[in-house]
N, C-alpha and C positions, 0 to 999 in steps of 0.2 A: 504493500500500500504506500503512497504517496502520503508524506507530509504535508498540509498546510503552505508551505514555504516553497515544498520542490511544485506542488499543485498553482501555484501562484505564479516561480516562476514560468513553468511551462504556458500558461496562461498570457501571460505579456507578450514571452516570446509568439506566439501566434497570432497575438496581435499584433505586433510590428513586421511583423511577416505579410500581414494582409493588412497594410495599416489603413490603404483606401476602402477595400471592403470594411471594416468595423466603423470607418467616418462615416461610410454612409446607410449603414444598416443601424446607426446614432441616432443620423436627421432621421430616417424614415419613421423610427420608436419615437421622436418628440413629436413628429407631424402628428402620427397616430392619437398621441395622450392629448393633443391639445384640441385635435378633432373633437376626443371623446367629453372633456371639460367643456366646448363651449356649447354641445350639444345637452347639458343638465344646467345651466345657467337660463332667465327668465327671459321672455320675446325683447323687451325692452332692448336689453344689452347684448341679445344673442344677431343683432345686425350689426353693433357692433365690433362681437369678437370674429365673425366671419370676415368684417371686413382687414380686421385683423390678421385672421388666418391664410388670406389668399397668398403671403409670401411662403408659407410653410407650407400650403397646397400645389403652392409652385412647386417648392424644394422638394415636396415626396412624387411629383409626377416624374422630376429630372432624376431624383433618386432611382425610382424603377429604373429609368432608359437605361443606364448609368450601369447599373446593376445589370440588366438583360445582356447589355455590349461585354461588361465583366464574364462573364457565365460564358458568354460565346466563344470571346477569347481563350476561355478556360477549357473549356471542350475543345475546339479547334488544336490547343495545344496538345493537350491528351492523346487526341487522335492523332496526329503527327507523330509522338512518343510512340505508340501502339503501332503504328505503320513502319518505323524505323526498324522495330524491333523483331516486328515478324520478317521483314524484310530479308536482316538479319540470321532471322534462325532459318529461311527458306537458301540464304545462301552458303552456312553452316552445314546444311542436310544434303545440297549440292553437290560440295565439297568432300565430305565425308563417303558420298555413292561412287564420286568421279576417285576416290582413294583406292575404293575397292575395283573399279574397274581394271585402275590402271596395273595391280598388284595381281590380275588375270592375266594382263598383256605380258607383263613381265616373265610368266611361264609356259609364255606360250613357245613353241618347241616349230620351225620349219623342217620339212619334209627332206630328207637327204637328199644333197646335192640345189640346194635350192635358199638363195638369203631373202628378211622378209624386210618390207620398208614401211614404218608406220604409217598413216594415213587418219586424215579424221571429214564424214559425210558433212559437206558445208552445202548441199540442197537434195531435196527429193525430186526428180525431174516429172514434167506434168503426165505421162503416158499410164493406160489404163492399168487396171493393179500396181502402178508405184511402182513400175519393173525398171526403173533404171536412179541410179543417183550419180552424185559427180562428188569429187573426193577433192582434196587442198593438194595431192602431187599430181607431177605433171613431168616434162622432156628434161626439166630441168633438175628433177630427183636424179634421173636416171635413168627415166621410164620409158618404152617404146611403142607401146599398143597393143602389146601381145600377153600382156598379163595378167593373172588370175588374182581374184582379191577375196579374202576372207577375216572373218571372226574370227574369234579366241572360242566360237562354238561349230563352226564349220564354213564350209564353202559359200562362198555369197557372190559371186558371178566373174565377170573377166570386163578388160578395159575396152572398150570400140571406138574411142575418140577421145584423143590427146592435145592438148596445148600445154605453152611452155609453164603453168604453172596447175594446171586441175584436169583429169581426166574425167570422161564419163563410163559407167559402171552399167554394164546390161544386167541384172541380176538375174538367179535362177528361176523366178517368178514371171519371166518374159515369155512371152508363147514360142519366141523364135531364140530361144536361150538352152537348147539340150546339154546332155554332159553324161558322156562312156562314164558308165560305174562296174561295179564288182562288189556283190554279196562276198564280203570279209571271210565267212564263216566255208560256206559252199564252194565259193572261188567263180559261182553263175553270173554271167555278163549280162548286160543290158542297157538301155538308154534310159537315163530318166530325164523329163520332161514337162512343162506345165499345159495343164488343161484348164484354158479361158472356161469352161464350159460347168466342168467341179471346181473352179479354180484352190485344184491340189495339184500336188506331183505328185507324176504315176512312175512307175519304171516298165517300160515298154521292151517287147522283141524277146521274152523268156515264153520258153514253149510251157505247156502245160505239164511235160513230162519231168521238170526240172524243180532242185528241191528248194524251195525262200518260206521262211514263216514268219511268224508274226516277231517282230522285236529284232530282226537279224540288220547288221550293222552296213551302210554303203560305202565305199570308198569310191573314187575317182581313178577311171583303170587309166586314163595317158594314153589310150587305143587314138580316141577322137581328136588328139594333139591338138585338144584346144585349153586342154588343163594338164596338170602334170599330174601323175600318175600317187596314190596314198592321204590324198586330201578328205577329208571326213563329210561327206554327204548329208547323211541321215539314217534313218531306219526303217524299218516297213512295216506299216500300223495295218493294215491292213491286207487281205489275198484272198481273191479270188478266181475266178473265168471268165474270159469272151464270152457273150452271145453264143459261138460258135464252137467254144471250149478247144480250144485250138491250143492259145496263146492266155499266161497270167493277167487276170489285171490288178495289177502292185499296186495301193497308194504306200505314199512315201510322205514320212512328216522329215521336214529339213530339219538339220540341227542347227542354223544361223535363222534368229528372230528376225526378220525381214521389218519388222517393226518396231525393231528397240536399235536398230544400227547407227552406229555413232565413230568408235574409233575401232580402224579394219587394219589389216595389212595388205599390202602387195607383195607376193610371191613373185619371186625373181630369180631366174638362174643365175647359179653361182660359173662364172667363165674357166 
């Protein structure tokens, strides 16, 4: 509990803190009391004291204005404080996510025979499904047009147009974006590919008599030399039949988030 003394002074201090607020939350408590005196006072003198009062009717109209602009400022400021702050913690939580990414990039391991060059997606270009992005390297990394670019979680397309500082990126989600695989497990070859139509990828050209099942791993076989061969595709969620029961029909879920891509690599032979 608070003494007397420490209560008192805490009490001053607050008021010199807000010394215009208590001047004028003052006037408004004398306007008030003297309203209410000259209203029990007799007719005679009660034109009188009104006419008295009109400075202090003044004083408590200007008091409120006064008072409302105080309050405004007050909140205004508040929220300013409150905006800085979440700001803050939004750019905190940022940083802390862009920590963890980069501490993925770090282990991430290139393909023998093959060095990787960091890269980060500075737009998604407008074509349908989102099938292509452009990346911050360019001729001037190193680069020539012929290279495969990937996530820290798999394959995510190849470069089809170069300038001296930003390539653009067809990704595997392009309908005219194939890529020779190989069932890791089996050693079973095939194309996989996207279908505008399920917009998934399938893996096409496995006969029916050949063995894929559900969960088994893709790599990039290097057959199609438009990728290098041990790159991690994805896996096969799903197996069925043609119509025809001829040939598989594989879906394939990618291992690179086509919707979370941010910082890739380019796969690059090593000379």
């Amino acid at each position: 509990m608070w003494s007397p003394a420490q209560l008192l002074t805490r009490l001053l201090g607050l008021l010199e803190r807000h010394r215009n607020a208590a001047v004028l939350a003052a006037g408004l408590l004398i306007s008030l009391w003297l309203h209410n005196e000259a209203a029990s006072i007799g007719p005679p003198l009660r034109r009188v004291a009104d006419m008295a009062l009109v400075p202090a009717q003044t004083l408590t109209s200007g008091t409120l204005a006064i008072l409302n602009v105080w309050v405004w400022k007050e909140n205004r400021d508040l929220n300013a404080r409150l905006l800085a702050e979440r700001m803050d913690r939004l750019a905190l939580d940022e940083a802390r996510l862009e920590n963890a990414r980069l501490r993925l990039l770090l282990d991430f391991k290139a393909p023998a025979g093959f060095r990787t060059i960091p890269c980060s997606v500075v737009s998604l270009d407008p074509e349908p499904f989102g099938a292509s992005i452009t990346i911050d390297k360019g001729t001037s990394a190193g680069l020539t047009g012929e290279e495969s670019v990937v996530s820290v979680d798999g394959l995510v397309g190849r470069i089809v147009e170069i300038d001296s500082g930003r390539s653009r990126v067809r990704l595997l989600t392009h309908y005219e974006s194939p890529v020779a695989v190989r069932v890791q497990k089996s050693r079973v070859l095939g194309v996989v590919e996207w279908d505008p139509t399920t917009a998934r990828l399938h893996m096409r050209n496995v006969p029916a008599t050949e063995e894929v099942a559900v969960g088994d791993t893709l790599i990039s076989s290097g057959m199609g030399l438009l990728y290098p061969e041990g790159l991690y595709v994805g896996h096969v969620e799903k197996v069925g039949l043609d119509p025809m029961g001829l040939v598989q029909d594989i879906e394939i879920k990618p291992g690179a988030r086509f919707n979370r891509l941010e910082e890739l690599f380019v796969v690059k032979p090593i000379p």
